[in-house]
N, C-alpha and C positions, 0 to 999 in steps of 0.2 A: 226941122230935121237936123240932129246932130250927126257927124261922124265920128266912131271911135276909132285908134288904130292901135291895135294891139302887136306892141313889139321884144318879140322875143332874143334874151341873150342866149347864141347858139355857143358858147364859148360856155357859159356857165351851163348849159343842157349836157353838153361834151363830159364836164368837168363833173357831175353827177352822175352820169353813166354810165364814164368810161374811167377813170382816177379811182383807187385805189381808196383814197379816202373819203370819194362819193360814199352816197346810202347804199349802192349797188356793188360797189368796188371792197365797201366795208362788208358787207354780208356775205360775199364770196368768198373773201378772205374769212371771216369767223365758221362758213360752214367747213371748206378747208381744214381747218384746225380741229375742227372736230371730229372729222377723215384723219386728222394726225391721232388723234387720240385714242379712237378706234383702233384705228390700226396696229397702234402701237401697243395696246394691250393685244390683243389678236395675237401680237408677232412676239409676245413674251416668250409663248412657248417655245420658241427657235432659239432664244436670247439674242432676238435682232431688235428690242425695245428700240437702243438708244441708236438706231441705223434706220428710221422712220423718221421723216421729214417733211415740211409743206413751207414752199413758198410761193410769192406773189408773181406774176410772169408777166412782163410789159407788152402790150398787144395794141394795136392800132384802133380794132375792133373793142376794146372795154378789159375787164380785169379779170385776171383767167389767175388759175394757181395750180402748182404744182404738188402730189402729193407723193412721196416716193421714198425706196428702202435702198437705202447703199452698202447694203453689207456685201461683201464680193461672193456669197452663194446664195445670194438672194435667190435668183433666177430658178435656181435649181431645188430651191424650198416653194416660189410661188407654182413652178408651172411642173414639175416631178422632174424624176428621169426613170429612165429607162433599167432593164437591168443591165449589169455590167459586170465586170473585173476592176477590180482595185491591184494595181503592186504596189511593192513596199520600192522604196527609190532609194536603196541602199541595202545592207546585210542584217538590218535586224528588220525585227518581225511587224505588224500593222496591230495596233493596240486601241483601245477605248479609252479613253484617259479620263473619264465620267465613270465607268466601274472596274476599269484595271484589267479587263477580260486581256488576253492574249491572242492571236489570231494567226500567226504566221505571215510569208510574206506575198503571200495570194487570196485573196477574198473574191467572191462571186456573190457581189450586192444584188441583193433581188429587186432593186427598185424603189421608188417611192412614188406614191400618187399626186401627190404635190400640194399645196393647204393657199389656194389665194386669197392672204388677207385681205389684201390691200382693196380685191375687190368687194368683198365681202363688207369693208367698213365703209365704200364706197354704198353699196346697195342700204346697210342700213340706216346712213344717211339720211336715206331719200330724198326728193328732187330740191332744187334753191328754193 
């Protein structure tokens, strides 16, 4: 009767599962990217293409990534607002500068319902 013993490198198990340039760490990152790309078409229509971004996030627990719009109204395109008043912050009038309309220096914005791309290119993804 022989014995076998079967010994495992838990450093290289680590280094597969959790590193970034494991098979596990690679594919997160590629799905990731493909959530950029999504999204980033998705968010043409706002012209926040090039304010769509994914990177890699250092975690203990294995290789997680970030996917996210930095444009400063983002927030207010992904999730709406409410209606509101706009003023003008000075003596001339509140204008369109996409069709030149004119508006005076008071406007009563009806709102938007709000477009989440980001989730949206997240669900089309589908799962890792």
């Amino acid at each position: 009767m022989s014995i076998m013993r079967i010994r495992m490198d838990q450093i290289a198990i680590k280094r597969m599962f959790r590193s970034p340039t494991g098979p596990v760490g690679r594919k997160v990152l590629a799905k990731a990217k493909a959530i950029e790309e999504r999204a980033g078409s998705l968010a043409e229509k706002h012209n926040m293409r090039a304010y769509v971004h994914s990177t890699p996030l250092p975690s203990v627990l294995g290789t997680k990534a970030l996917v996210y719009c930095d444009h400063p109204a983002a927030i207010f395109v992904l999730k709406g607002t409410k209606p509101h008043v706009i003023m003008s912050h000075g003596s001339w009038p509140l204008r369109n500068k996409k069709t030149g309309d004119v508006f005076g220096p008071k406007v009563n914005h009806p709102g938007y319902k709000g477009d989440p791309f980001l989730t949206e290119a997240m669900k089309e993804a589908g799962p890792l």
